[in-house]
C-alpha positions in Angstrom: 284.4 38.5 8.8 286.9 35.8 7.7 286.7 32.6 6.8 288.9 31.6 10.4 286.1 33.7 12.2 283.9 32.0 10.5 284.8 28.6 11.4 285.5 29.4 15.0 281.5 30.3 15.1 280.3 27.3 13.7 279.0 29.6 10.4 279.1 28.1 7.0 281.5 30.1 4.8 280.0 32.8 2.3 280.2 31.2 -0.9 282.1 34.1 -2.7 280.2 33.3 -5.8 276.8 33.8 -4.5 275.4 37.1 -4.8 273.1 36.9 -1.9 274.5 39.2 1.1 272.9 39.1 5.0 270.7 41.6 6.0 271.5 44.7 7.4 271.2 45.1 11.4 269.1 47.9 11.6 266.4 46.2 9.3 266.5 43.3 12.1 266.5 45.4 14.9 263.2 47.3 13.3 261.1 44.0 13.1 262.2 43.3 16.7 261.0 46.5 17.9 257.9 45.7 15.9 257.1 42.1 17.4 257.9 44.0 20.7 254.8 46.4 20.2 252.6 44.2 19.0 253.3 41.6 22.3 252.8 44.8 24.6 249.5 45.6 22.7 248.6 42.4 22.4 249.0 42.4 26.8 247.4 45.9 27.0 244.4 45.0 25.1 244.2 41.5 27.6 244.8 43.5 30.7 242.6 46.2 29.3 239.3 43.4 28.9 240.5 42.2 32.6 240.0 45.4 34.2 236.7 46.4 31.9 235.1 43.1 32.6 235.9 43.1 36.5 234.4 46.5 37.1 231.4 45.6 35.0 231.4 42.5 37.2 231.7 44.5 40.1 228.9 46.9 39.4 226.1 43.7 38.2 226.9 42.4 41.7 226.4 45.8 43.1 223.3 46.3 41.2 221.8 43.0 42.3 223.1 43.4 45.9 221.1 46.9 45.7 218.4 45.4 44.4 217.8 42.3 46.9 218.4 45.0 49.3 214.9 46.7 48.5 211.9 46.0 50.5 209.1 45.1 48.7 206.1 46.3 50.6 201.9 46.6 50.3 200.3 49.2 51.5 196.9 50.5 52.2 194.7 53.8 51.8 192.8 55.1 55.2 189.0 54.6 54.5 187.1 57.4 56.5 183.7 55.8 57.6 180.9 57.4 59.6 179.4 55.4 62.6 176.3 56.1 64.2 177.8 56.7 67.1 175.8 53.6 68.7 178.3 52.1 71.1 178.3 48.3 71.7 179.7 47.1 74.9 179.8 44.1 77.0 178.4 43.7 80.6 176.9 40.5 82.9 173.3 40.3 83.9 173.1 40.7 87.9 170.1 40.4 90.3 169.3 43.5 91.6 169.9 42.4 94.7 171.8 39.2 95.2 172.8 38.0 98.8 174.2 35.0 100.1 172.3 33.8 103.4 174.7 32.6 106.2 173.4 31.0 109.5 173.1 33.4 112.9 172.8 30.5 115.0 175.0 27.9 115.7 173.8 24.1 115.6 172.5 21.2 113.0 170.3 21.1 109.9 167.1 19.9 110.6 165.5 20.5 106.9 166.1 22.4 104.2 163.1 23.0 102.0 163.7 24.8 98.9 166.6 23.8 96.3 168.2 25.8 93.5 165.8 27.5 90.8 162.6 28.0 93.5 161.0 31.4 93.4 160.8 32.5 97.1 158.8 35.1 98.9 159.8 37.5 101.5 159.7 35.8 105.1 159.2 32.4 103.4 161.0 29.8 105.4 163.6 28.2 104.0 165.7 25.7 106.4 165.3 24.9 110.1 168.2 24.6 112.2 168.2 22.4 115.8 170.2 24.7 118.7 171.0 23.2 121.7 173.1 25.0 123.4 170.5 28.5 122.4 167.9 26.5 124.1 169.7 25.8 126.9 171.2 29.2 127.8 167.1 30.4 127.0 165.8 28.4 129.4 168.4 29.3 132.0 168.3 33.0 131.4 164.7 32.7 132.4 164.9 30.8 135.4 167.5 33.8 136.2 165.0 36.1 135.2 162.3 35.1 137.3 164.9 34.6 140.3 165.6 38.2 140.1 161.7 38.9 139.9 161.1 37.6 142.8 164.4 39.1 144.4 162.4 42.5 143.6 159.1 41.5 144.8 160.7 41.2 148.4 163.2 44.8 148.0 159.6 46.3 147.3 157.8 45.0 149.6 160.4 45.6 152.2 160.9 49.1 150.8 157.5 49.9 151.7 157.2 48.8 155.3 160.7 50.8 156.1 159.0 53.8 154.9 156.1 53.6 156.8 158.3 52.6 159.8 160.2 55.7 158.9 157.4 58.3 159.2 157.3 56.8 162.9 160.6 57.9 163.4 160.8 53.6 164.2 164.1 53.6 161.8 166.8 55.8 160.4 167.2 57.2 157.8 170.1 55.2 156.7 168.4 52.0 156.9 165.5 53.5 154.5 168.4 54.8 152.0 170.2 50.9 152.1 166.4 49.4 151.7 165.3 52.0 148.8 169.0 50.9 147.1 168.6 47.4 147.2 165.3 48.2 145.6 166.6 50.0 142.9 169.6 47.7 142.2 166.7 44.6 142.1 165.0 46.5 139.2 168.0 46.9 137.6 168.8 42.7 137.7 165.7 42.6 136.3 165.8 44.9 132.9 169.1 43.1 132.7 167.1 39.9 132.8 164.6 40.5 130.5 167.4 41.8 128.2 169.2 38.9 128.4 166.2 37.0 128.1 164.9 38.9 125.1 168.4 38.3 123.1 168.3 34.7 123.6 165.1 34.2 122.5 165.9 36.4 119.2 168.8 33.9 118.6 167.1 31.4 118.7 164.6 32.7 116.7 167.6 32.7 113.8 167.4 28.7 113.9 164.4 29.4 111.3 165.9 30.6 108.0 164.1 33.1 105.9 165.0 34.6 102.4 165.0 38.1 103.3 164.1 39.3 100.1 161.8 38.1 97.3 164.2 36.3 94.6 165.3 33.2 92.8 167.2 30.3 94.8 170.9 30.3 93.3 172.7 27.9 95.2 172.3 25.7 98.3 175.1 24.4 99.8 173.9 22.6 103.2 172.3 19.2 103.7 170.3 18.0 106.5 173.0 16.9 109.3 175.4 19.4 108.2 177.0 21.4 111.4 176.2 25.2 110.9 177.9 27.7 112.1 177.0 31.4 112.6 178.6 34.2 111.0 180.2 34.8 107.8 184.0 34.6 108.5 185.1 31.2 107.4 181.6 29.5 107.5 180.0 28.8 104.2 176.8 30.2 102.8 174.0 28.0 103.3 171.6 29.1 100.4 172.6 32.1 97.6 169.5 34.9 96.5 169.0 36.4 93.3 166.4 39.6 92.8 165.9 38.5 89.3 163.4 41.4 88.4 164.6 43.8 87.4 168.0 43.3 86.4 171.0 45.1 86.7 173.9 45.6 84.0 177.5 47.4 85.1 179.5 48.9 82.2 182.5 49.8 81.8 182.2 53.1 79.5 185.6 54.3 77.5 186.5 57.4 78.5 186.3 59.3 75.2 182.4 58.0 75.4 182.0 59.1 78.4 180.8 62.8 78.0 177.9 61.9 76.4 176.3 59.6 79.2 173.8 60.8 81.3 171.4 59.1 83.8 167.6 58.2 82.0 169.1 57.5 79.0 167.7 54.2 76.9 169.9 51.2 76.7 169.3 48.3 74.2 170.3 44.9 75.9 170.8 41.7 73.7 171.9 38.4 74.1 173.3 35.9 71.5 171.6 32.9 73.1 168.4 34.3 72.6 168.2 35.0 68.4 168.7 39.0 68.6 166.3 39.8 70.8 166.4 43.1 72.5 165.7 44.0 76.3 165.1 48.4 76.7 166.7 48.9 79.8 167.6 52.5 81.3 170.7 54.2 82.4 170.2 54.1 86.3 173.5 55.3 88.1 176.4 56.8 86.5 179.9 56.8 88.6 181.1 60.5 89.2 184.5 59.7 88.3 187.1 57.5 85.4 188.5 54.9 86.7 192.5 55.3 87.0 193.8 51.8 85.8 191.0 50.9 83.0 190.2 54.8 82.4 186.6 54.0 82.2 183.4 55.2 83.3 181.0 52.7 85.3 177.5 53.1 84.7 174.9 50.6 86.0 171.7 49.6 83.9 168.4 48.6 85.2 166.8 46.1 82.9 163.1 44.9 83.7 162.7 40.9 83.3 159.1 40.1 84.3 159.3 37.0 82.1 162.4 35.8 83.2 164.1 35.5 80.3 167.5 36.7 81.4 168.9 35.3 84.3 172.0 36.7 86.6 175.5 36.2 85.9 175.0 35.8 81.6 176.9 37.4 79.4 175.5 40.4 76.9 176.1 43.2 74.9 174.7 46.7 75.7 173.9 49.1 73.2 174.5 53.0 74.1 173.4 55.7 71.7 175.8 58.3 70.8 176.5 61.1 68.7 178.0 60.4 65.2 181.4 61.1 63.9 183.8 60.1 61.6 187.0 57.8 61.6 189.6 56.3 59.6 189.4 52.7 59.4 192.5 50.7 58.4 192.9 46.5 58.5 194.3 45.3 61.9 197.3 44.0 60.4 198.8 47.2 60.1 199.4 48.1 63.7 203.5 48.3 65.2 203.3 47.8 68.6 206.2 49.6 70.5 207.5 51.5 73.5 206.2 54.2 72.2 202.7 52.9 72.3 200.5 51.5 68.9 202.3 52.6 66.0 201.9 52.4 62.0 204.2 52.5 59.4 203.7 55.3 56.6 205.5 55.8 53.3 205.7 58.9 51.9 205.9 60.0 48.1 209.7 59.5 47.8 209.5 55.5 49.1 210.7 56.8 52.9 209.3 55.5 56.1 207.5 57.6 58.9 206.1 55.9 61.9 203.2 57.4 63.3 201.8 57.2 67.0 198.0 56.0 66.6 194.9 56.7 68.9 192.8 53.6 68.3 188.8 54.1 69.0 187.6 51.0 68.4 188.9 47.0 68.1 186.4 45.5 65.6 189.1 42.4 65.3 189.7 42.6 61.7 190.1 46.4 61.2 190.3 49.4 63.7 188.9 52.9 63.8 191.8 55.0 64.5 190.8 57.9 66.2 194.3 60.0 65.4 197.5 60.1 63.8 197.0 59.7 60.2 195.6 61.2 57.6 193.0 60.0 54.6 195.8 60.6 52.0 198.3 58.6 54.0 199.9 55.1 52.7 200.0 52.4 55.7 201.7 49.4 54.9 200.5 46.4 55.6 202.4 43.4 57.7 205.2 45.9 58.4 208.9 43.9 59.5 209.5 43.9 63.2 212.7 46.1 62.2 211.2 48.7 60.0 212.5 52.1 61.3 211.5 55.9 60.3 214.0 57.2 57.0 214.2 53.1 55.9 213.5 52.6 51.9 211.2 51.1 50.3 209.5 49.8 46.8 205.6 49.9 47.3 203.4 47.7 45.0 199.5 48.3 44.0 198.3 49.7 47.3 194.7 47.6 48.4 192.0 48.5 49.8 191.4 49.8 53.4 189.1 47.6 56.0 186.4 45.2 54.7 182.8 47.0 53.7 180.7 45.2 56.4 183.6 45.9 58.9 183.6 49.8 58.1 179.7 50.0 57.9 178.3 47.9 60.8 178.4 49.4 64.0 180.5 49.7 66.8 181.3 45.8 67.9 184.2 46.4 70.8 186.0 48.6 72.5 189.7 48.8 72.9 
């Protein structure tokens, strides 16, 4: 390159005395080629952390997305418990025969002389009512009666002479015939009479009410003054009667009890009230058939009360003795209930989630007696979600134990 080039380039002249010469190009153009590699390294390695550190990223979030996913649950081993086979069920005390007394009569309260809680006898009067109107129509049916008495007297009498007049040949024989019907149509006035008479008089003879049984006075209803009316449509009862010796006891029976009740058998009768004492009573009727809607058997228990201890219309619990057998008990917060009827969720050995259509025997409020669909060996989880569905996964912690002691050993306390 000259020195003209030179100039024209701006570039200081090479001193011709210096022995220093400019490096060669394909020196320079190495070193470039080297900065190059080491940029695009330098960006690799950069891009290359980016990617690495996003996809580790990627798979903590996925890890801890997984992981909040789980569902954490407790579960529970079936305890299998054997009852006596005692079952406890409730019932209400009843007279054995309870009435309520309505008037037969029409008319006002005169007196009234027992009140609620008197002991009564058979035939023992207990109001007296002031009729009227019965009297009247009595009296009147009387005076009837002894009008057509005395109609009779003369048909008989008349009756009589015709037919002697008659042997005479005095009369015809049709005017005997109309005599001897007149007769007979005056006897027949008169047995309607004494029918009418004898009605009115047993009306009135309702104005004296009598407890028609011997019982215990449950309610009166009526004060003297009061307008009775007869019948039992819309009229109220004037006194209610209680048989309180013996009792009775209806029970409504489960059906899977049902097979083994049988008229005669014993039947313990408590009541909380009285500190645990116990009534023997006796199976007296048993219904020949389960009823549709509450599929259970009624059975009536007759329960002597000399003492009068019970009274109707309490509240107790009747004991009947069964045969034994074994059950599963579980803690009643366990139970799913769906369309397809009580349900429990399971959870099998690989953390998967069967649910299993239960048979429940008994409701003792805390646990249950499940009567089928699980096994001893199964694992019930315990508060299950509303959502939990079969095939869902799960993580189970320390399983606990199955139904409290006392709840698994007492005996039967309810029915479900």
């Amino acid at each position: 390159m000259t020195e003209k080039t030179h100039a024209s380039l701006a570039m200081p002249p090479r001193d011709p005395n210096e022995g220093r010469a400019l490096p060669p190009r394909d020196r320079e153009w190495k070193r470039t080629k080297i900065a190059i590699v080491i940029v695009l390294v330098v960006l690799a390695l950069g891009a290359l952390r980016t990617v690495v550190s996003d996809i580790m990223q990627s798979h903590s979030v996925a890890a801890t997305t997984q992981d909040n996913a789980k569902q954490y649950v407790t579960v529970v081993l079936p305890k299998q418990t054997e009852t006596s086979g005692d079952n406890l069920l409730p019932g209400t005390l009843r007279g054995y025969v309870e009435s309520p007394i309505y008037a037969r009569a029409t008319g006002y309260l005169l007196h009234w002389y027992v009140d609620i809680g008197a002991r009564v006898k058979q035939g023992q009067l207990l109001a007296d009512l002031d009729t009227p109107e019965i009297d009247q129509e009595l009296a009147q049916a009387v005076a009837q009666r002894e009008q057509t008495s005395a109609s009779l007297g003369l048909a008989k009498s008349s009756l009589d002479r015709w037919q002697q007049l008659r042997q005479r040949d005095a009369v015809s024989q049709q005017e005997l015939d109309e005599r001897q019907s007149t007769y007979t149509q005056d006897v027949a006035n008169l047995a309607a009479a004494d029918a009418n008479v004898s009605r009115l008089r047993q009306l009135e003879s309702f104005k004296r009410i009598v407890a028609p049984f011997t019982g215990v006075i449950t309610q009166r209803n009526i004060d003297v003054g009061d307008l009775i009316d007869a019948g039992s449509g819309t009229s109220r009862a004037l006194f209610a009667l209680a048989q309180s010796d013996p009792l009775r006891v209806n029970v409504q029976v489960p059906q899977a009890y049902a097979e083994g009740i049988a008229e005669g058998q014993n039947a313990i009768v408590t009541q909380a009230e009285l500190g645990g004492q116990k009534f023997q009573g006796v199976i007296s009727h048993v219904s020949g058939a389960i009823d549709v809607p509450t599929r259970s058997l009624e059975i009536e228990v007759r329960l002597p009360n000399p003492d009068g201890k019970l009274r109707p219309g309490a509240y107790v619990q009747v004991s009947l003795h069964g045969t034994p057998h074994k059950r599963l008990m579980v803690p009643g917060n366990v139970l799913l209930f769906r369309a397809e009827g009580p349900q429990v969720a399971v959870v099998d050995q690989n953390g998967d989630v069967k649910l299993h259509t239960i048979s429940i025997a008994q409701d003792l409020g805390q646990s249950l007696e499940i009567e089928s669909g699980i096994a001893p060996t199964d694992r019930v989880i315990i508060n299950p979600s509303d959502s939990v569905a079969d095939g869902d996964k799960v993580q189970v912690t320390a399983p606990q134990k199955a139904a409290p002691a006392n709840a698994a050993s007492s005996s039967n306390k309810g029915v479900s």
